[in-house]
N, CA, C and O of each residue as an XYZ file, in Angstrom:
808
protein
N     124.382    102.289     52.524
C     125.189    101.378     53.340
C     126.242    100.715     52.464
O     125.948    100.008     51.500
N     127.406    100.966     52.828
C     128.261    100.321     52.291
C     128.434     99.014     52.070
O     128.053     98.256     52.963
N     128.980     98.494     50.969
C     128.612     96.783     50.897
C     130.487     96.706     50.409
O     131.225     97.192     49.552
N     130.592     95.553     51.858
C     132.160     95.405     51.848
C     132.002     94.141     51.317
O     133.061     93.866     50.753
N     131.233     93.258     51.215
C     131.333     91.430     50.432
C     131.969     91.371     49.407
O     132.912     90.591     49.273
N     131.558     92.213     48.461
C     132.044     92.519     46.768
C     133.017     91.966     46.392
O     133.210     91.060     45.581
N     134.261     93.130     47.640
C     135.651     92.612     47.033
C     136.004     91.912     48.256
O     136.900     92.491     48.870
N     135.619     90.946     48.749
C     135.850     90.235     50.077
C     136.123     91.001     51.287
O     136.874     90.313     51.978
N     135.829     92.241     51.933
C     135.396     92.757     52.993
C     136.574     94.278     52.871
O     137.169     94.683     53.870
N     136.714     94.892     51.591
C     137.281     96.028     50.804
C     136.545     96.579     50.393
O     135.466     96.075     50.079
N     136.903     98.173     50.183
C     135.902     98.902     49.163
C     136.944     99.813     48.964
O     137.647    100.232     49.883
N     137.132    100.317     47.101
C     138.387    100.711     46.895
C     138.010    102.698     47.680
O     136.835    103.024     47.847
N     138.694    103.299     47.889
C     138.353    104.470     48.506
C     139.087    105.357     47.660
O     140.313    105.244     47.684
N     138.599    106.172     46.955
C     139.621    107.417     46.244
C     139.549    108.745     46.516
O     138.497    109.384     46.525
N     140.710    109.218     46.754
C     140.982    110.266     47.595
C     141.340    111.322     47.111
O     142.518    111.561     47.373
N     140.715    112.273     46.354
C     140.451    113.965     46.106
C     140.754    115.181     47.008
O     140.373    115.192     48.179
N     141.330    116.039     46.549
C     141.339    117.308     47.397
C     140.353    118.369     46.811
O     140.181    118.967     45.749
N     139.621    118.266     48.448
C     138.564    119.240     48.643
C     138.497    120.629     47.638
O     137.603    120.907     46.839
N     139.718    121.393     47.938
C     139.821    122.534     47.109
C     140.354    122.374     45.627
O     139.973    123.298     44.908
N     141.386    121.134     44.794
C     141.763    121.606     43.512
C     140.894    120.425     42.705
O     140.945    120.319     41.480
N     139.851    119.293     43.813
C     139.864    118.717     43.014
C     140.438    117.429     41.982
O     140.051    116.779     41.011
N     141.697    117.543     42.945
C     143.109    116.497     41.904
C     142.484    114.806     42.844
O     142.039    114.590     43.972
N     142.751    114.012     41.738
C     142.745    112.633     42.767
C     144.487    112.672     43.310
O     145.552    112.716     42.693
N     144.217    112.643     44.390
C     145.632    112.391     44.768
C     146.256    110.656     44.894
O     147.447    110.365     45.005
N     144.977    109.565     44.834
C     145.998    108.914     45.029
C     144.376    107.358     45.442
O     143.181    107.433     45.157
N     144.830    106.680     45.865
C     143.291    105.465     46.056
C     144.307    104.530     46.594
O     145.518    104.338     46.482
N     142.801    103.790     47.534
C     143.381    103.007     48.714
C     142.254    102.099     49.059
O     141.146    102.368     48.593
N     142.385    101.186     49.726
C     141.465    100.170     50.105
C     140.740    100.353     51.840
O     141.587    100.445     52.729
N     139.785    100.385     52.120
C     138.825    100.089     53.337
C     138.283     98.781     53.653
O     137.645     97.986     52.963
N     138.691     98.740     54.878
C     137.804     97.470     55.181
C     136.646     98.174     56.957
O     136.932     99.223     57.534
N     135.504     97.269     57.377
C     134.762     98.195     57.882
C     135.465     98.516     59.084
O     134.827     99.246     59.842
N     136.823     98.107     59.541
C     137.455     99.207     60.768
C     138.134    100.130     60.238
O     138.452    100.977     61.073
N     138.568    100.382     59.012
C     139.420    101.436     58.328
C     138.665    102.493     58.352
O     138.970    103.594     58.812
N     137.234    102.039     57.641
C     136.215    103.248     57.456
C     135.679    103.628     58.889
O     135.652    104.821     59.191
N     135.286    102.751     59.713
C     134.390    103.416     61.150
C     135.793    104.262     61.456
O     135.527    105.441     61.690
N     137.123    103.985     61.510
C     138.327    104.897     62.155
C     138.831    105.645     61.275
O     140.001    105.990     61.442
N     138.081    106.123     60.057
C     138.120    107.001     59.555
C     136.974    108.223     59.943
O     137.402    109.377     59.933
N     135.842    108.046     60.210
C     135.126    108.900     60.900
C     134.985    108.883     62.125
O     134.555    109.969     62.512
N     135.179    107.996     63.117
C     135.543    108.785     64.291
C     136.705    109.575     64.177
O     136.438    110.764     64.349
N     137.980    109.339     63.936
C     139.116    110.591     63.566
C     139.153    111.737     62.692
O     139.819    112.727     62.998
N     138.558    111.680     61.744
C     138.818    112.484     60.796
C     139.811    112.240     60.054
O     140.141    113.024     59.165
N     140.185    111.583     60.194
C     141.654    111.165     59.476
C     141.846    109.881     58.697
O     141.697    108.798     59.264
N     142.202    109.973     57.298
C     141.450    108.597     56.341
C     142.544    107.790     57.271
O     143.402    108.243     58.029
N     142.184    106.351     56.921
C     142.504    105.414     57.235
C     142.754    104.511     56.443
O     141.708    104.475     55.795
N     143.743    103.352     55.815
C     143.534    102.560     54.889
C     143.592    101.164     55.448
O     144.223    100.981     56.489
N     142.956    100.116     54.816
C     143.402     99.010     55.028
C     144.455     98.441     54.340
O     144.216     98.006     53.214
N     145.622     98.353     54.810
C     147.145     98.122     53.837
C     146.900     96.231     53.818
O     146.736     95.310     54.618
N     146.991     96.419     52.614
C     147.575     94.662     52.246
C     148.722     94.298     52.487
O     148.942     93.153     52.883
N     149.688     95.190     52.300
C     150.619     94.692     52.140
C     151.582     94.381     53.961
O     152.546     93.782     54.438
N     150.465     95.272     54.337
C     151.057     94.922     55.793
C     149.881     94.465     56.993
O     149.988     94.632     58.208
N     148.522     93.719     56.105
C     148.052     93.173     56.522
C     147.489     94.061     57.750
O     147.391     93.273     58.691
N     147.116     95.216     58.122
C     147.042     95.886     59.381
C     146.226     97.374     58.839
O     146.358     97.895     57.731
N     145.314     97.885     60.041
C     144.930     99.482     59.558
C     146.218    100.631     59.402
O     147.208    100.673     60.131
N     145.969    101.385     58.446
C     147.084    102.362     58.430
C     147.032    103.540     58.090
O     147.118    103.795     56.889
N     146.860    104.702     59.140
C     146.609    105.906     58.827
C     147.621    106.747     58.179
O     148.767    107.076     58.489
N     146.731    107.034     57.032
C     147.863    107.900     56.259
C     148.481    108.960     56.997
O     147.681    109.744     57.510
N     149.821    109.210     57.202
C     150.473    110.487     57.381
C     151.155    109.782     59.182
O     151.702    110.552     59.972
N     150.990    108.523     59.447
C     150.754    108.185     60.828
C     152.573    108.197     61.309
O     152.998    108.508     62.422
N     153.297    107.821     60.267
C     154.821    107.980     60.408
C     155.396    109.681     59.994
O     156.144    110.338     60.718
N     154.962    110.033     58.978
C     155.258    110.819     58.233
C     154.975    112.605     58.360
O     155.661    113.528     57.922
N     153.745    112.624     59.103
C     152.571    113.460     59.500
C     152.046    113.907     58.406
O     151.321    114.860     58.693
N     152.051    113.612     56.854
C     151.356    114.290     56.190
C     149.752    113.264     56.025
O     149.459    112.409     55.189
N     148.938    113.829     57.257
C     147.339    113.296     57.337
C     146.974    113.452     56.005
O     147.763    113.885     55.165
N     145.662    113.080     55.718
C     144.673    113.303     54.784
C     143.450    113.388     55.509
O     142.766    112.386     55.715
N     142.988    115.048     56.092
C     142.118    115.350     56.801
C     140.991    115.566     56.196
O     140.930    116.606     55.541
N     139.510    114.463     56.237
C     138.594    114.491     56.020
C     137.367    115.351     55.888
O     136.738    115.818     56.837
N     137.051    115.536     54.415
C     136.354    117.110     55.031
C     135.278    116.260     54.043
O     134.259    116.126     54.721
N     135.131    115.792     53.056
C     133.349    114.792     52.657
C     133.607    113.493     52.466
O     134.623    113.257     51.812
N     132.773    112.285     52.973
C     132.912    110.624     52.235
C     131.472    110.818     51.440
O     130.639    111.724     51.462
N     131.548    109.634     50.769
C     130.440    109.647     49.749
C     130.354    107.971     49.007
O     131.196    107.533     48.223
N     129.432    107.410     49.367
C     129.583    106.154     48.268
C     128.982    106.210     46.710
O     128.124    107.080     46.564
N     129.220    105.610     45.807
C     128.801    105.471     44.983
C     127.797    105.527     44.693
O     127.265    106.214     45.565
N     126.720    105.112     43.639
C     125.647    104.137     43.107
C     125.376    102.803     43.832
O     124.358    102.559     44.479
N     126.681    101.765     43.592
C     126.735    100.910     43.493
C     126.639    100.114     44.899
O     126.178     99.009     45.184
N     127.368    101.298     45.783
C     127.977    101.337     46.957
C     128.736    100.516     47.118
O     128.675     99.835     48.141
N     129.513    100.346     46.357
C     130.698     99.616     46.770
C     132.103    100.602     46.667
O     133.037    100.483     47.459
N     132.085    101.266     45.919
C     133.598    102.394     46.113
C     133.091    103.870     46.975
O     131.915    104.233     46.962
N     134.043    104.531     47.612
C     133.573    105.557     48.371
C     134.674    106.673     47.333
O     135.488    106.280     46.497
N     134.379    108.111     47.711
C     134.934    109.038     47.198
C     134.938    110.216     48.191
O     134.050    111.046     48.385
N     136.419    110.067     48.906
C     136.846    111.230     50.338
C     137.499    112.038     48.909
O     138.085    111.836     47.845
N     136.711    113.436     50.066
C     137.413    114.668     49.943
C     138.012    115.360     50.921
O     137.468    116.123     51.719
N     139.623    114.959     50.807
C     140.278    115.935     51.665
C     141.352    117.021     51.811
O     141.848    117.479     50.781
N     141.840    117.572     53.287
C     142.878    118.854     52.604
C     143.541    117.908     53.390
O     143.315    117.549     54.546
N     144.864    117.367     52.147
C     146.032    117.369     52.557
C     147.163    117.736     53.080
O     147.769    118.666     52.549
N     147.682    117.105     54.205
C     148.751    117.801     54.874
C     150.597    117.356     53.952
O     150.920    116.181     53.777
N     151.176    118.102     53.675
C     151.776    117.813     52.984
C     151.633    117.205     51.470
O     150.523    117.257     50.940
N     152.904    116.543     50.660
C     153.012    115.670     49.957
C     151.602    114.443     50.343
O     151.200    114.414     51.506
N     151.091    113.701     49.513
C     150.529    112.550     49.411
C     151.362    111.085     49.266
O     151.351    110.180     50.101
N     152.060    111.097     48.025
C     152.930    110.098     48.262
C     153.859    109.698     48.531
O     154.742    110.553     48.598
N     154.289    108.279     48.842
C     155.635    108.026     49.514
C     156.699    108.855     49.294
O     157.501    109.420     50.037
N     156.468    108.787     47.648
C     157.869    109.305     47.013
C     158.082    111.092     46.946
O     158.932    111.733     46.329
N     157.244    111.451     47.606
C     157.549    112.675     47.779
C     156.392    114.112     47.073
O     156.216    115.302     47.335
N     155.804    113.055     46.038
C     155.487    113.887     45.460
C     153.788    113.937     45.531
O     153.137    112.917     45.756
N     153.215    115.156     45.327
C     152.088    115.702     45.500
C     150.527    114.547     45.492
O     149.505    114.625     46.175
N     150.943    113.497     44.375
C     149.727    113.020     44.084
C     150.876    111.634     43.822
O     152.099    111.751     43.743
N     150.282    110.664     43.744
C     150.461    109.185     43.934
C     150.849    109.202     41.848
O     151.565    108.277     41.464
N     150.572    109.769     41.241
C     150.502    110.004     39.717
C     151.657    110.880     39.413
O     152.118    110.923     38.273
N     152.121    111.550     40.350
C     153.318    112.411     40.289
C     153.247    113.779     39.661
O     154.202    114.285     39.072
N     151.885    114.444     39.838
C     151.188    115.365     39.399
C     151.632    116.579     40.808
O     152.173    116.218     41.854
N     151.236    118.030     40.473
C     151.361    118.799     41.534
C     149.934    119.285     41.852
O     149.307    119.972     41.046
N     149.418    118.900     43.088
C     148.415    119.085     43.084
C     148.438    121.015     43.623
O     148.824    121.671     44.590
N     147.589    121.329     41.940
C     147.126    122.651     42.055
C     146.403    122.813     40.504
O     146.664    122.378     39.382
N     145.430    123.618     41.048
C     144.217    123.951     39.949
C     144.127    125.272     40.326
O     143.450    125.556     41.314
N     144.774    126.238     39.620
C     144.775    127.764     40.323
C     143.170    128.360     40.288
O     142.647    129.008     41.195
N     142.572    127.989     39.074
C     141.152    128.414     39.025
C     140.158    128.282     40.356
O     139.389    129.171     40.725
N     140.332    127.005     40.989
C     139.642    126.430     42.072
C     139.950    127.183     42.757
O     138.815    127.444     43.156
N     140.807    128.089     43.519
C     141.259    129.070     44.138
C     139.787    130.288     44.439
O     139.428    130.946     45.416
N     139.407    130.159     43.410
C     138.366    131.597     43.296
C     137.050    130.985     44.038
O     135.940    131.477     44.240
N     137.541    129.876     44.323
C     136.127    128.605     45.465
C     136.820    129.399     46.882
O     136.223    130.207     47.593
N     138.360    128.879     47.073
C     138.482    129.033     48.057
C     138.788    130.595     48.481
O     139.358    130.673     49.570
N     138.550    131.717     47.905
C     138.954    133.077     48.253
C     136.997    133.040     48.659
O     136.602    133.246     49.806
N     136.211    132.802     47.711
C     135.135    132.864     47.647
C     134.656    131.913     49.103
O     133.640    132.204     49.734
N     135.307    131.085     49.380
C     134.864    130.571     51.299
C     135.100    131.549     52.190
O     134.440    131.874     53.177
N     136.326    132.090     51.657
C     136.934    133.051     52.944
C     136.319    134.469     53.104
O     136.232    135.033     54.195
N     135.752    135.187     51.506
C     134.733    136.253     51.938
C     133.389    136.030     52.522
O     132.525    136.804     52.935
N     133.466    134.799     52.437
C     131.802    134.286     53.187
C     132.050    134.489     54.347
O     131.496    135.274     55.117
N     133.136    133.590     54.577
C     133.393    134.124     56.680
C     133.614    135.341     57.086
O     133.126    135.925     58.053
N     134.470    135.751     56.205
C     134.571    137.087     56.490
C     133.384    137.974     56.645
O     133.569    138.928     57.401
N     132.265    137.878     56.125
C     130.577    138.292     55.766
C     130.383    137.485     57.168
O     130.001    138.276     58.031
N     130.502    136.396     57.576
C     129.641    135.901     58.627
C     130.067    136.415     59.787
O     129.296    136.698     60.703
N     131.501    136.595     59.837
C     132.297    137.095     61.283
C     132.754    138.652     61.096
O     133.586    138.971     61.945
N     132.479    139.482     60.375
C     132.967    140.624     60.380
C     133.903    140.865     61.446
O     133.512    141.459     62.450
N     135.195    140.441     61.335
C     136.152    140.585     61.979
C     136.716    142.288     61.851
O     136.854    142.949     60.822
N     137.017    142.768     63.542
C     137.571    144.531     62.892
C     138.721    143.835     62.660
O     139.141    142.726     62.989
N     139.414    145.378     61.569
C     140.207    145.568     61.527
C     140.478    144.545     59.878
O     141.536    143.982     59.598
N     139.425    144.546     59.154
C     139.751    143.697     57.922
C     139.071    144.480     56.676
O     137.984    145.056     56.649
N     139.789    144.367     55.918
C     139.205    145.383     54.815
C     138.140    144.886     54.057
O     137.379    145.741     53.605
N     137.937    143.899     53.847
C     136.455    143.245     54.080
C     135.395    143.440     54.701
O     134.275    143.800     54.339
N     135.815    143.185     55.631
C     134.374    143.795     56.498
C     133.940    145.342     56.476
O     132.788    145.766     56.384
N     135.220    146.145     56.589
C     134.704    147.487     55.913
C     134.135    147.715     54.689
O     133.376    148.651     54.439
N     134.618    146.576     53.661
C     133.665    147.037     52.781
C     132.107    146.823     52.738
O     131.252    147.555     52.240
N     131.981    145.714     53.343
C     130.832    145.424     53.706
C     129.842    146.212     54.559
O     128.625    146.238     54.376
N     130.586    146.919     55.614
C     130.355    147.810     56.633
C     129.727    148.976     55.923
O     128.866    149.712     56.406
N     130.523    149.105     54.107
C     130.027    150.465     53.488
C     128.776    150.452     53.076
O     128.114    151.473     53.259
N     128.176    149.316     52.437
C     127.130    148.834     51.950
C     127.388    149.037     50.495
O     128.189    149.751     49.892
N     126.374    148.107     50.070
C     126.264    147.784     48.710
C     126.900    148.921     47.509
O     127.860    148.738     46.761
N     125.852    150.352     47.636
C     126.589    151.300     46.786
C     127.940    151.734     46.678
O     128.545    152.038     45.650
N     128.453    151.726     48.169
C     129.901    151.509     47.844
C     130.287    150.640     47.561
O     131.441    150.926     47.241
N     130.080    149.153     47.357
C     130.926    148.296     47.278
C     131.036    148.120     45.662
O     132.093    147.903     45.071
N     129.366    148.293     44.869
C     129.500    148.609     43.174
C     130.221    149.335     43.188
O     131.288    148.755     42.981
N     130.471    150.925     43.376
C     131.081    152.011     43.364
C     132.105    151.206     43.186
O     132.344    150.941     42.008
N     133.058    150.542     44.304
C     134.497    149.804     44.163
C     134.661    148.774     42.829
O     135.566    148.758     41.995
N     133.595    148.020     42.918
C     133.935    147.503     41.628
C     133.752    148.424     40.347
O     134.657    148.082     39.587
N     133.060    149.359     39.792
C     133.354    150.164     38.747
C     134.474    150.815     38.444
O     134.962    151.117     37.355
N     134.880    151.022     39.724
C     136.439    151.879     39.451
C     137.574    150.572     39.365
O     138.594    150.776     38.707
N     137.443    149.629     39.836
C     138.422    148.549     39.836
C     138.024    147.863     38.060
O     138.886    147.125     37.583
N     137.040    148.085     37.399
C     136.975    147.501     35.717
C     137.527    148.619     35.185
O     138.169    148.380     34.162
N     137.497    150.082     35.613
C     138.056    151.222     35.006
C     139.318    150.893     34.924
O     139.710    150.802     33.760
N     140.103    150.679     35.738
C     141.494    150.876     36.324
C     141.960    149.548     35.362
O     143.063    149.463     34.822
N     140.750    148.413     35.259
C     141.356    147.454     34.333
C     141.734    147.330     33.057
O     142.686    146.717     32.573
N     140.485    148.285     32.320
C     140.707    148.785     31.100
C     141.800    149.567     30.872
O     142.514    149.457     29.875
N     141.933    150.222     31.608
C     143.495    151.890     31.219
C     144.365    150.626     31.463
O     144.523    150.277     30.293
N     145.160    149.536     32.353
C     145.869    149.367     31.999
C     145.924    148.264     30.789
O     146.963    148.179     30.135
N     144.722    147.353     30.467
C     144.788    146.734     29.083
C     145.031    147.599     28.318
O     145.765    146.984     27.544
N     144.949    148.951     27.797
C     144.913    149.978     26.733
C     146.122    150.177     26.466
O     146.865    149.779     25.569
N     146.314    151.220     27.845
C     147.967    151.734     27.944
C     148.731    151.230     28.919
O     149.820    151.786     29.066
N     148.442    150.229     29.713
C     149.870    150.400     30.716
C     150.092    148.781     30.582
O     149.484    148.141     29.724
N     151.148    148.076     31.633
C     151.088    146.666     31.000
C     150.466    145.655     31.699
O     149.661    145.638     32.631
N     151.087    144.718     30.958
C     150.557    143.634     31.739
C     150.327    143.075     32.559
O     149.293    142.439     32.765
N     152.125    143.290     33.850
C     151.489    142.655     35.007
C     150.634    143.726     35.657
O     150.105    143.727     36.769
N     150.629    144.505     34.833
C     149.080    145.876     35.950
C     148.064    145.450     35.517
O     147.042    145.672     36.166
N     147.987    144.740     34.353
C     146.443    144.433     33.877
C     146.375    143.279     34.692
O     145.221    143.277     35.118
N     147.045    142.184     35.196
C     146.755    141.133     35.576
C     146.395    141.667     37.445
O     145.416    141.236     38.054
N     147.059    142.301     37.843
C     147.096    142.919     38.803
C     145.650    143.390     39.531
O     145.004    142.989     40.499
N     145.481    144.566     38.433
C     143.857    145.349     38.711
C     142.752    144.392     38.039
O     141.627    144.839     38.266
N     142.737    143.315     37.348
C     141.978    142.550     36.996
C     141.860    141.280     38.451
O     141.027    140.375     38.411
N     142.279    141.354     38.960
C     142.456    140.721     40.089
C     141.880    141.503     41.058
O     140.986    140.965     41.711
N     142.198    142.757     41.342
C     141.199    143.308     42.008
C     139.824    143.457     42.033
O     139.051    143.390     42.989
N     139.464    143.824     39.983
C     138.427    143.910     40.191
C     137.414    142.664     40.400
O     136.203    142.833     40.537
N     138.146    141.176     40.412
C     137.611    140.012     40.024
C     137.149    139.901     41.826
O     135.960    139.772     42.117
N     138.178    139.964     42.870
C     137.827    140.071     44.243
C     136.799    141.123     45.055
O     136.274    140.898     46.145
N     136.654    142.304     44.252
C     135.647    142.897     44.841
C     134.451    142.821     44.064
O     133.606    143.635     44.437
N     134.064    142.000     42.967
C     133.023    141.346     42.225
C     132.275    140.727     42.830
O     131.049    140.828     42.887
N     133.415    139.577     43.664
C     132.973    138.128     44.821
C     132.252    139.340     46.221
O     131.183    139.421     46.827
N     133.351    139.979     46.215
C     132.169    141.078     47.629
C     130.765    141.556     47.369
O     129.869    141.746     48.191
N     130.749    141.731     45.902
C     129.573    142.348     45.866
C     128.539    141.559     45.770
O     127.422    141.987     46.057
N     128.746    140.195     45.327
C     127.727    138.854     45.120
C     127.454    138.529     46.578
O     126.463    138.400     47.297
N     128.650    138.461     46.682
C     128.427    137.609     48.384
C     127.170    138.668     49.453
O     126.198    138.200     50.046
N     127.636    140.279     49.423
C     126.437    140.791     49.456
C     125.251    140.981     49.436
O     124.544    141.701     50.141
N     124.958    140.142     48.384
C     123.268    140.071     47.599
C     123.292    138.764     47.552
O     122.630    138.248     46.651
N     123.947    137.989     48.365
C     123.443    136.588     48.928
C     123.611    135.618     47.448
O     122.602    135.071     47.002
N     125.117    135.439     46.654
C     125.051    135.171     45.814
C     126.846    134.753     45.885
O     127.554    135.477     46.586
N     127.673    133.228     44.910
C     128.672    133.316     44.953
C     129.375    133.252     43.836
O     128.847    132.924     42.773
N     130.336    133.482     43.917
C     131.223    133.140     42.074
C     130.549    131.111     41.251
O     130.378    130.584     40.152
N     130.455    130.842     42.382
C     129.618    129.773     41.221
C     128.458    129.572     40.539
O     128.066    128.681     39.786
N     127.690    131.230     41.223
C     126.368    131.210     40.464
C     126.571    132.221     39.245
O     125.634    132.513     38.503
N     127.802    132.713     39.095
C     128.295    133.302     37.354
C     128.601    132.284     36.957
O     127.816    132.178     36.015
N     129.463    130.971     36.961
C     129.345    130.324     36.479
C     128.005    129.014     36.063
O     127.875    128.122     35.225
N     127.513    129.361     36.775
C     126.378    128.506     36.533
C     125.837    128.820     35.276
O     125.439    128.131     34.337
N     125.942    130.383     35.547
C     125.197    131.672     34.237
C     125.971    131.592     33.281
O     125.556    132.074     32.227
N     126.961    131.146     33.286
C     128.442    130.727     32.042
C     127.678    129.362     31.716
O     126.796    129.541     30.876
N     127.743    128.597     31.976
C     127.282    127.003     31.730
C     126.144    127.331     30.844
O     126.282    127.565     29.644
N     124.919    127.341     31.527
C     124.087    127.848     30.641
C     123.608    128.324     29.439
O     122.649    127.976     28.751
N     124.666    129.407     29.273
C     124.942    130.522     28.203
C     125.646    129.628     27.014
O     125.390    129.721     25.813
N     126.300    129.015     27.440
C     127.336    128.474     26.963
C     126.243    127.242     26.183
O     126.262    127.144     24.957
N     125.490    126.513     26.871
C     124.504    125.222     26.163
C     123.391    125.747     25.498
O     122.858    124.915     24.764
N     122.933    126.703     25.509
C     122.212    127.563     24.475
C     123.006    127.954     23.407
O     122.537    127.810     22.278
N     123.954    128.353     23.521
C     124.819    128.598     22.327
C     125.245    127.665     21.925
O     125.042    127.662     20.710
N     125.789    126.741     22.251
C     126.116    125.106     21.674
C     124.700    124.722     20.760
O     125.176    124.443     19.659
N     123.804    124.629     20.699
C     122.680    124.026     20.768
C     122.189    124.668     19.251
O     121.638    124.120     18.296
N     122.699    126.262     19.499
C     122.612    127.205     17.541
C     123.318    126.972     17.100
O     123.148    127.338     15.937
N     124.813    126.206     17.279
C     125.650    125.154     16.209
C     125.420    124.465     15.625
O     126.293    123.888     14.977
């Protein structure tokens, strides 16, 4: 339960995007900002400066559409995660810090959501779902020839082909996990790991 007394009937709210991760930007709640932030979906701030509730994006349309809240420990600060519509701040730019919000890595979360649906909805007519449709041996089969194809061009051919077919083979990797009920964050998990065992013989 949120405890608004703290800062006299505020709780500072900081606002993250779901997919890169970036803080875009922090704002104040009071308890009608927050209840009209979850009935809408749509954050809400309590503005000081204009004394009144104020939904982000409400002039402008760039929302900040709610996809997790979360309080603290302490419960006094909350931490939304959302996908932003547009720019975040006034001035135009991506994050309130003047940052561009993008983390290309985080990307391999969100390709890795979209073969899940794709696995849940086998939509025709998607090359996904055919692969899936092939079953497993084909789908290794695809990834062996897609690390082949990666190597010949690291060897002999160039770069943007290596970056290219390394990309392929990195997307039909995620097919084959997602397959065996498994996602790109459980290699990394297996990276983490690997990684603190080996720290540890330093």
């Amino acid at each position: 339960m949120l405890d608004f007394d703290k800062m006299n009937g505020l709780v500072p709210a900081i606002i993250q995007d779901a997919n890169t991760a970036k803080v875009l930007m922090l704002g104040f709640m009071n308890k009608e900002a927050y209840d009209k932030t979850v009935e809408t979906g749509k954050v809400t701030f309590f503005s000081r400066t204009k004394n009144r509730l104020w939904t982000k994006g409400e002039e402008s349309g760039n929302f900040l559409n709610v996809v997790s809240m979360k309080e603290d420990c302490d419960q006094d600060t909350l931490l939304i995660q959302v996908h932003p519509v547009g720019p975040v701040c006034h001035t135009g730019t991506d994050t309130c810090w003047g940052e561009k919000n993008e983390e290309p890595v985080m990307f391999l979360k969100e390709l890795q959501d979209f073969i899940d649906k794709r696995y849940a909805e086998m939509p025709e007519g998607s090359y996904t779902t055919s692969l899936f449709q092939s079953g497993i041996n084909k789908i290794a089969q695809k990834v062996g020839e897609e690390a082949v194809e990666t190597v010949i061009e690291a060897t002999n051919g160039t770069n943007d082909r290596l970056l290219y077919e390394g990309s392929d083979l990195l997307y039909h990797l995620i097919v084959l996990l997602t397959s065996k009920g498994y996602r790109i964050e459980d290699l990394a998990q297996e990276l983490i790991v690997r990684h603190s065992a080996s720290w540890k013989k330093h």
